[in-house]
PDBQT receptor file of N, H, CA, C and O in Angstrom, charges set to zero:
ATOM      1  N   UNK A   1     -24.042  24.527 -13.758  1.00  0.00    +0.000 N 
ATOM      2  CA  UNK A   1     -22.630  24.538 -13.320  1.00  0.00    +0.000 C 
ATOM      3  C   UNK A   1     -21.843  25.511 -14.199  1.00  0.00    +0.000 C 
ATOM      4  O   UNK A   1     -21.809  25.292 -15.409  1.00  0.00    +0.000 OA
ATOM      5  N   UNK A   2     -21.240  26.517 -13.711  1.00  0.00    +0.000 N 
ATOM      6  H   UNK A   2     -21.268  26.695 -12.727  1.00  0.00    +0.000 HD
ATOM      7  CA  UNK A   2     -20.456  27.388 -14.190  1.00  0.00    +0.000 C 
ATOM      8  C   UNK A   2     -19.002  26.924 -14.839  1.00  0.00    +0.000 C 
ATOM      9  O   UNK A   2     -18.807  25.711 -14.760  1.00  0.00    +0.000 OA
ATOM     10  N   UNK A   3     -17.963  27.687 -15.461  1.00  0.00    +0.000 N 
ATOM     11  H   UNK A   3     -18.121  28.672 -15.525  1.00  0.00    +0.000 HD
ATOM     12  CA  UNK A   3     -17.103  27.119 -15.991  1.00  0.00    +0.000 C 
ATOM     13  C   UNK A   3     -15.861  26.980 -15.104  1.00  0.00    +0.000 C 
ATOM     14  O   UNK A   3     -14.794  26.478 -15.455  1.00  0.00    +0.000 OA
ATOM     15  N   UNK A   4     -16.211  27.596 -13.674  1.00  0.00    +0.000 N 
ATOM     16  H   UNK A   4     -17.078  28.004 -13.389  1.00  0.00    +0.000 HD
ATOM     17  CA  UNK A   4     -15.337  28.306 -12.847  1.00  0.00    +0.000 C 
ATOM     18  C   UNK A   4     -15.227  26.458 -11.795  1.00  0.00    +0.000 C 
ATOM     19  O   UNK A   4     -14.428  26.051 -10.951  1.00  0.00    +0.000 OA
ATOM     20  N   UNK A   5     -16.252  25.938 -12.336  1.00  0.00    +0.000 N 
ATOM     21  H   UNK A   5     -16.901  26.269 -13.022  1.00  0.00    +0.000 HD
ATOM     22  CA  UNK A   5     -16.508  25.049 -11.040  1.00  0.00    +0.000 C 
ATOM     23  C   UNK A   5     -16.090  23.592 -11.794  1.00  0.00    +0.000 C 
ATOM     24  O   UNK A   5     -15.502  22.619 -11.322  1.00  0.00    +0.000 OA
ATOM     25  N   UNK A   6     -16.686  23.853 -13.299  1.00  0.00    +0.000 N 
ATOM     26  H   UNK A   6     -17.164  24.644 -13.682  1.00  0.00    +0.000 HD
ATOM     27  CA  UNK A   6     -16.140  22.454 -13.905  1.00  0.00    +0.000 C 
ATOM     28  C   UNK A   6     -14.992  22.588 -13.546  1.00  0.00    +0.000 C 
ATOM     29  O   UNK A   6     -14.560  21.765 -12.739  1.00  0.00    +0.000 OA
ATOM     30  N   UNK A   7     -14.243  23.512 -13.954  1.00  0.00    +0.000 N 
ATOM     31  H   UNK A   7     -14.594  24.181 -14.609  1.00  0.00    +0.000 HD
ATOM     32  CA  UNK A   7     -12.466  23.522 -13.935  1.00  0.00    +0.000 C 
ATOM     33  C   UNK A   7     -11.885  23.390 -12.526  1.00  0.00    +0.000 C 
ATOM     34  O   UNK A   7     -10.699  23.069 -12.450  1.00  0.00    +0.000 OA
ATOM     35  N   UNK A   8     -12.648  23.620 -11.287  1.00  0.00    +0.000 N 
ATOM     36  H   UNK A   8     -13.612  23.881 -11.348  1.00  0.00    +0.000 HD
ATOM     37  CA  UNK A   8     -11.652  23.276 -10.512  1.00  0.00    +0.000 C 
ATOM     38  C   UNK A   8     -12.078  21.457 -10.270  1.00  0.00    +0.000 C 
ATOM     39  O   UNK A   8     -11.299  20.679  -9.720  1.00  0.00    +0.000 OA
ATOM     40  N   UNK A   9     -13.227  21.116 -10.721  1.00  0.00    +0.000 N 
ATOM     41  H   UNK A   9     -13.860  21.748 -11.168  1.00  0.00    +0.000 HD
ATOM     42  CA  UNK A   9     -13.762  19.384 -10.561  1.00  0.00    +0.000 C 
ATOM     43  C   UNK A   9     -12.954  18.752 -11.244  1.00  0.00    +0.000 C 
ATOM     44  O   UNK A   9     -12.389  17.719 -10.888  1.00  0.00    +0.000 OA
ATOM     45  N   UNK A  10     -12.808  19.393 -12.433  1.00  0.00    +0.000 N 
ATOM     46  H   UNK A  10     -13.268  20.233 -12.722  1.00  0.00    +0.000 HD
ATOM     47  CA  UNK A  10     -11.852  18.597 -13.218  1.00  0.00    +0.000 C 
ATOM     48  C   UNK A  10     -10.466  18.181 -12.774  1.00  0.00    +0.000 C 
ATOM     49  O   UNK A  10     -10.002  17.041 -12.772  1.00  0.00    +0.000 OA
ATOM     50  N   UNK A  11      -9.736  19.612 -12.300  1.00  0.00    +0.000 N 
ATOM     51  H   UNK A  11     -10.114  20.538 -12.302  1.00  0.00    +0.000 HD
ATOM     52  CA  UNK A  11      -8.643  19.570 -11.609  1.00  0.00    +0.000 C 
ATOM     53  C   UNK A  11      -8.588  18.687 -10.342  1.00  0.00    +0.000 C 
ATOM     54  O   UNK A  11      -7.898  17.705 -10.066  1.00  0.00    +0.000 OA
ATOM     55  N   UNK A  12      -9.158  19.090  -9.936  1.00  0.00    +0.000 N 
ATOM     56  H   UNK A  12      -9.718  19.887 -10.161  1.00  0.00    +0.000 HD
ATOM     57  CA  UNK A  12      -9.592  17.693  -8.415  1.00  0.00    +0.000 C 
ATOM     58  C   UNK A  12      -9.477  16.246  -8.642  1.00  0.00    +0.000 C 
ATOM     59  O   UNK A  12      -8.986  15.504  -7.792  1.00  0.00    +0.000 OA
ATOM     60  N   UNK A  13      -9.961  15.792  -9.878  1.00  0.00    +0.000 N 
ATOM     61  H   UNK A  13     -10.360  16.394 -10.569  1.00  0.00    +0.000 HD
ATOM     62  CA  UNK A  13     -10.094  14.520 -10.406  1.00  0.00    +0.000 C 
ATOM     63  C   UNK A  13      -8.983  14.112 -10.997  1.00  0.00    +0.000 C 
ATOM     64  O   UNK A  13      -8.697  12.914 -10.986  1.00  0.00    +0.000 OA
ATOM     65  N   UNK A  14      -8.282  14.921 -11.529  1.00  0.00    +0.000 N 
ATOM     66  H   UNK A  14      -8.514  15.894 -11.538  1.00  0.00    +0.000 HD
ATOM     67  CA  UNK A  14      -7.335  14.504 -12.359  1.00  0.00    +0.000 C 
ATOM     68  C   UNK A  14      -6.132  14.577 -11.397  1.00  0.00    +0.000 C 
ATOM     69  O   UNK A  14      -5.116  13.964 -11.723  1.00  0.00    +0.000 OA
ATOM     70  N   UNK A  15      -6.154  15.288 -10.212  1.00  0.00    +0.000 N 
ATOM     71  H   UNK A  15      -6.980  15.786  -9.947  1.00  0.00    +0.000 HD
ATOM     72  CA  UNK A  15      -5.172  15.288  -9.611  1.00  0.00    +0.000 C 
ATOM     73  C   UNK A  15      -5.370  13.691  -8.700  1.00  0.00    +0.000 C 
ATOM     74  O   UNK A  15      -4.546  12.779  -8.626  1.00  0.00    +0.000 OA
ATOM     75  N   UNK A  16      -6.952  13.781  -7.993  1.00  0.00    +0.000 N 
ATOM     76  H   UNK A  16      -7.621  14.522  -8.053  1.00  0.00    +0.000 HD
ATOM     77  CA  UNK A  16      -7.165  12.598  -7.748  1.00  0.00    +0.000 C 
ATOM     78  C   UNK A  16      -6.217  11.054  -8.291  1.00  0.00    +0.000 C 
ATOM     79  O   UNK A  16      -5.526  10.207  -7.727  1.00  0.00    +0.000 OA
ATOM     80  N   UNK A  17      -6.741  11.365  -9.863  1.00  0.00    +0.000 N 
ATOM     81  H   UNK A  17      -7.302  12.054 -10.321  1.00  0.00    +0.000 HD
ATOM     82  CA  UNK A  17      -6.132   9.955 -10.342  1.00  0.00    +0.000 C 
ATOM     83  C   UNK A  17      -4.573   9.689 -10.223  1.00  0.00    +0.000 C 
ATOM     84  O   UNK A  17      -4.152   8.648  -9.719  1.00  0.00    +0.000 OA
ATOM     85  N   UNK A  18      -3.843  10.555 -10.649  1.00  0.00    +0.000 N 
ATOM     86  H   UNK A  18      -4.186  11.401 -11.059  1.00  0.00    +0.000 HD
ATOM     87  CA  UNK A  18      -2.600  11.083 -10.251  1.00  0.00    +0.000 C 
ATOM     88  C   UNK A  18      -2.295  10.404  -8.628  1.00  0.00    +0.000 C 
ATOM     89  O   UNK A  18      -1.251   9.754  -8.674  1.00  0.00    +0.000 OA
ATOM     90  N   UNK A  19      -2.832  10.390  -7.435  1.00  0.00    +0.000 N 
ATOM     91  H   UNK A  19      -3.680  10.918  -7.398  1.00  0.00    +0.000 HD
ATOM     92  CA  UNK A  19      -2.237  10.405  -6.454  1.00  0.00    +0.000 C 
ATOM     93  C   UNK A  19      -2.368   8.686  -5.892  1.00  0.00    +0.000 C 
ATOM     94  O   UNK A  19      -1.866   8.201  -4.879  1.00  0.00    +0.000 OA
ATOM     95  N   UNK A  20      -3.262   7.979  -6.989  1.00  0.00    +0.000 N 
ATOM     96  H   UNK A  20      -3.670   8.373  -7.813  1.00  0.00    +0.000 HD
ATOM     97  CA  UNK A  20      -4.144   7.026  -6.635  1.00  0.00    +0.000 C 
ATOM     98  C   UNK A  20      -2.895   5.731  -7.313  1.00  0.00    +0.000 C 
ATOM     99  O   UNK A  20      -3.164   4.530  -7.266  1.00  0.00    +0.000 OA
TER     100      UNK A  20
């Protein structure tokens, strides 16, 4: 996994928790 892909998973998740 590249660094390009953690960072948008991460972002995804964290926005995730955020909406939850």
């Amino acid at each position: 996994m590249n660094d390009r892909s953690f960072y948008l998973f991460f972002v995804f998740w964290q926005v995730k928790k955020q909406k939850t």
